[in-house]
C-alpha angles and dihedrals in degrees: 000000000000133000096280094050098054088046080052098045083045095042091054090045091057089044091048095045082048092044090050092041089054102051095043085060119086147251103260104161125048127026137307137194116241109183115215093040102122085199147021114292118195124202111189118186125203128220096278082050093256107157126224107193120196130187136152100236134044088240098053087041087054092041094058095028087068099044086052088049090044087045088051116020110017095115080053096045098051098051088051088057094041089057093048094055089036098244107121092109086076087065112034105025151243088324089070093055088101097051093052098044087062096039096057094057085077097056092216094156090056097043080051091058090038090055095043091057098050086048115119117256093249088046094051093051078052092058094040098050087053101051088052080058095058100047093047092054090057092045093056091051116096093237143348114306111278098247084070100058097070092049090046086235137130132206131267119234114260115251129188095257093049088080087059097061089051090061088052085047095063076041103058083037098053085054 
């Protein structure tokens, strides 16, 4: 291979590592549709991309309130509730073990579980509108978020309890 083969061969990786990094970003102007919602739910942005989210109901706040995080933060999100359950490992590798041998002793991931089943019914359809959120919000992206692509990994879908171990990471953080 010559000279102008290897600038071509360069020139269609960064392409291809543009092209991947575009299509894993949101979309952050216009409308979307976001199913479930029972009215009309409106994200404004202001100019350092801080979303305000209105809706008339808690479910439909939740709801949205989930698909922004996801659009912002989900890379983020996901490595909070992998520390919590002791899982991040499956994502970043043998280095991590540690982390998640001490972690585990905690059962975080079954006291989530424990505390979602003694939710109220009213508190369980929250979480879950809000987990749909999120998930809606990585199924209308291009691709899987950029942070992924690196690591060679891909998300997990959000679940209720998910948002549970979020709340054990700052925990485990704030100690």
């Amino acid at each position: 291979m010559g000279l102008g083969g290897l600038i071509a061969l360069l020139a269609l990786t960064v392409l291809g590592g543009y092209l991947a990094f575009r299509a894993s970003l949101p979309q952050l102007d216009g409308e979307a549709v976001l199913p479930g919602l029972r009215a009309t739910v409106t994200i404004d942005r202001d100019a350092n991309g801080v979303p305000t989210v209105r809706a008339s109901t808690r479910r439909d706040l939740a709801r949205a309130t989930g698909y922004v995080h996801a659009q912002d933060r989900f890379f983020q999100m996901d490595l909070q509730r992998r520390l919590a359950a002791g899982e991040l490992s499956e994502l970043l590798g043998p280095a991590t073990l540690p982390t998640d041998r001490s972690i585990r002793r905690h059962q975080f991931s079954r006291v989530a579980d424990q505390v979602l089943e003694q939710a109220t019914p009213a508190e369980r359809d929250l979480l879950g509108a809000y987990a749909e959120g999120v998930n809606q919000a990585l199924s209308d992206l291009g691709t899987r978020p950029w942070e992924y692509l690196p690591l060679g990994g891909s998300p997990r879908a959000w679940k209720a309890r998910d948002s549970l171990l979020v709340a054990f990471a700052m925990y485990i953080d704030l100690n």
